[in-house]
C-alpha positions as CSV (number, residue, x, y, z in Angstrom):
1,X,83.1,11.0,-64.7
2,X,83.2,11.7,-60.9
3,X,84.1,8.2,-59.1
4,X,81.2,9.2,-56.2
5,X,83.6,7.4,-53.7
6,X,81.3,6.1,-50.6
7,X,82.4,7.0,-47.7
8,X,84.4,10.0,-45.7
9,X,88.2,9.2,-45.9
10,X,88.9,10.2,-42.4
11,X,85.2,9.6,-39.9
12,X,84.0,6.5,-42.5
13,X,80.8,8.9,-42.6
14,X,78.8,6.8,-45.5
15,X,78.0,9.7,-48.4
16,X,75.8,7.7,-50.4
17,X,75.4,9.6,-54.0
18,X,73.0,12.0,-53.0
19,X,74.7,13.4,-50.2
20,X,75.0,17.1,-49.9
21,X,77.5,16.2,-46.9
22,X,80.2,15.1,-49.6
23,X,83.3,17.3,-50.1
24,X,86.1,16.2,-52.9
25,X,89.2,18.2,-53.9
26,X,90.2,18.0,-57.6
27,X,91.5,14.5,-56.8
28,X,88.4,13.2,-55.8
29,X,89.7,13.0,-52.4
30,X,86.5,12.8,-50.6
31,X,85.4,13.9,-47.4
32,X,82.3,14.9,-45.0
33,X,81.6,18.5,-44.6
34,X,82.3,18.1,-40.9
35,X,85.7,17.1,-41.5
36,X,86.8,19.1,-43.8
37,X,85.5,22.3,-41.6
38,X,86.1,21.0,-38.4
39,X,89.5,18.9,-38.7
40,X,91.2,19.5,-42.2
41,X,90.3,23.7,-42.4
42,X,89.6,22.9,-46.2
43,X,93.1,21.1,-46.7
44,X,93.1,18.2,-48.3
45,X,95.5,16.1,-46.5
46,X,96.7,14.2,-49.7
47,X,97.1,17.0,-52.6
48,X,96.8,20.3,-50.1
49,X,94.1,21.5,-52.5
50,X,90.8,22.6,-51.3
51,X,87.5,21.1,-51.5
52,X,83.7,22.0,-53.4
53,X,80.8,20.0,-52.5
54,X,80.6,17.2,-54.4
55,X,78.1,17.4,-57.5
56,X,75.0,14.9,-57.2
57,X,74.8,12.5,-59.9
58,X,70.9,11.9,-60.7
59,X,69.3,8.5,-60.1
60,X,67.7,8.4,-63.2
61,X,68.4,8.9,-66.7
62,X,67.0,12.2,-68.1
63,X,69.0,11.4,-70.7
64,X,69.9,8.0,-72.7
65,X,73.4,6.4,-70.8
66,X,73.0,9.1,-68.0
67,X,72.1,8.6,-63.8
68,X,73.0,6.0,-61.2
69,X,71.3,3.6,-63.5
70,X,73.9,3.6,-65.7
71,X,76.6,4.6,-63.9
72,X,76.6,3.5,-60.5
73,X,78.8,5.0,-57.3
74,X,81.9,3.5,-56.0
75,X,81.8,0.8,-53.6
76,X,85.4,0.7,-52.5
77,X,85.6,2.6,-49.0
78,X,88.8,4.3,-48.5
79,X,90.5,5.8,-45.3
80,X,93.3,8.3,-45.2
81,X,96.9,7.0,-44.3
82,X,97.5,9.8,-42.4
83,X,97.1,10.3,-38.0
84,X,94.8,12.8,-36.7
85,X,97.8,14.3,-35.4
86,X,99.4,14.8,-39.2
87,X,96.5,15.8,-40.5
88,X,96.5,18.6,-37.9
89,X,99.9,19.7,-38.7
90,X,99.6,19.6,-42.4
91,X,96.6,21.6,-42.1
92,X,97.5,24.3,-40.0
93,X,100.4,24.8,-42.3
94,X,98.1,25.9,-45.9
95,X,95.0,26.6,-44.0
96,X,95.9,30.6,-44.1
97,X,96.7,30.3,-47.8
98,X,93.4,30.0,-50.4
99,X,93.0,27.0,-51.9
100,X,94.0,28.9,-56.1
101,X,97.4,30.1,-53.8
102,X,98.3,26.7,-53.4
Protein backbone atom coordinates (compact mmCIF):
# COMPACT_ATOMS: atom_id res chain seq x y z
CA UNK A 1 0.00 0.00 0.00
CA UNK A 2 1.07 3.54 -1.22
CA UNK A 3 2.82 5.30 1.93
CA UNK A 4 0.73 8.83 0.78
CA UNK A 5 3.93 10.75 1.98
CA UNK A 6 2.67 14.47 3.01
CA UNK A 7 4.43 16.85 1.62
CA UNK A 8 6.53 17.84 -1.72
CA UNK A 9 10.19 16.62 -1.21
CA UNK A 10 11.68 19.67 -2.73
CA UNK A 11 8.93 23.18 -2.18
CA UNK A 12 7.44 21.39 1.27
CA UNK A 13 4.06 21.87 -0.78
CA UNK A 14 1.60 19.98 1.82
CA UNK A 15 -0.31 17.05 -0.59
CA UNK A 16 -2.71 16.05 1.81
CA UNK A 17 -4.28 12.49 0.50
CA UNK A 18 -6.54 13.90 -1.88
CA UNK A 19 -4.37 15.87 -3.68
CA UNK A 20 -4.34 15.65 -7.48
CA UNK A 21 -1.03 17.95 -7.17
CA UNK A 22 0.89 14.72 -5.88
CA UNK A 23 3.49 13.17 -8.24
CA UNK A 24 5.53 9.80 -7.03
CA UNK A 25 7.95 7.73 -9.00
CA UNK A 26 7.92 3.95 -8.44
CA UNK A 27 9.78 4.76 -5.17
CA UNK A 28 7.23 6.74 -3.81
CA UNK A 29 9.47 9.61 -4.15
CA UNK A 30 6.87 12.24 -3.95
CA UNK A 31 6.58 15.49 -5.41
CA UNK A 32 4.22 18.54 -6.52
CA UNK A 33 3.18 18.69 -10.09
CA UNK A 34 4.90 22.05 -10.28
CA UNK A 35 8.16 20.67 -9.45
CA UNK A 36 8.30 17.92 -11.13
CA UNK A 37 7.37 20.01 -14.54
CA UNK A 38 8.90 23.03 -13.72
CA UNK A 39 12.33 22.02 -11.85
CA UNK A 40 12.92 18.21 -12.15
CA UNK A 41 11.54 17.71 -16.21
CA UNK A 42 9.99 14.43 -14.81
CA UNK A 43 13.29 13.13 -13.24
CA UNK A 44 13.21 11.94 -10.15
CA UNK A 45 16.27 13.23 -8.47
CA UNK A 46 16.77 10.11 -6.21
CA UNK A 47 16.02 6.87 -8.67
CA UNK A 48 16.06 9.01 -12.21
CA UNK A 49 12.67 7.27 -12.90
CA UNK A 50 9.72 9.24 -13.91
CA UNK A 51 6.74 10.15 -12.17
CA UNK A 52 2.49 9.32 -12.46
CA UNK A 53 0.11 11.25 -10.35
CA UNK A 54 -0.21 9.79 -7.35
CA UNK A 55 -3.47 7.49 -6.95
CA UNK A 56 -6.13 9.01 -4.22
CA UNK A 57 -6.72 6.68 -1.50
CA UNK A 58 -10.66 7.17 -0.48
CA UNK A 59 -11.65 8.59 2.84
CA UNK A 60 -13.98 6.08 3.58
CA UNK A 61 -14.35 2.43 3.53
CA UNK A 62 -16.40 1.15 0.53
CA UNK A 63 -15.14 -1.75 1.47
CA UNK A 64 -14.39 -3.56 5.06
CA UNK A 65 -10.37 -2.55 6.16
CA UNK A 66 -10.26 -0.09 3.15
CA UNK A 67 -9.92 4.20 3.08
CA UNK A 68 -8.10 6.75 5.20
CA UNK A 69 -10.12 5.31 8.05
CA UNK A 70 -8.22 2.51 8.11
CA UNK A 71 -5.22 3.32 6.68
CA UNK A 72 -4.17 6.69 7.32
CA UNK A 73 -1.44 8.91 5.26
CA UNK A 74 2.09 9.40 6.28
CA UNK A 75 2.95 12.02 8.65
CA UNK A 76 6.70 12.07 8.27
CA UNK A 77 7.58 15.15 5.95
CA UNK A 78 10.66 14.52 3.99
CA UNK A 79 12.97 16.93 1.92
CA UNK A 80 15.34 15.97 -0.75
CA UNK A 81 19.23 15.91 0.10
CA UNK A 82 19.96 17.33 -2.96
CA UNK A 83 20.69 21.51 -4.07
CA UNK A 84 18.56 23.11 -6.55
CA UNK A 85 21.65 23.38 -8.47
CA UNK A 86 22.15 19.26 -8.49
CA UNK A 87 18.86 18.66 -9.13
CA UNK A 88 19.23 20.91 -12.19
CA UNK A 89 22.19 18.98 -13.45
CA UNK A 90 20.94 15.55 -12.77
CA UNK A 91 17.86 16.47 -14.59
CA UNK A 92 19.03 17.95 -17.65
CA UNK A 93 21.17 14.90 -18.03
CA UNK A 94 17.76 11.94 -18.45
CA UNK A 95 15.31 14.61 -19.17
CA UNK A 96 15.67 13.79 -23.18
CA UNK A 97 15.47 10.08 -22.38
CA UNK A 98 11.66 8.56 -21.50
CA UNK A 99 11.16 7.54 -18.31
CA UNK A 100 10.76 3.08 -19.64
CA UNK A 101 14.59 4.20 -21.43
CA UNK A 102 15.85 4.69 -18.18
Amino acid sequence: MLELRPNCELCDRDLPPDSPYARICSYECTFCAACVDDVLHDVCPNCGGGFQARPIRPAQAWREGTGLVNDPPGDRRRHTPYTREELATFAETLREVPPAGR
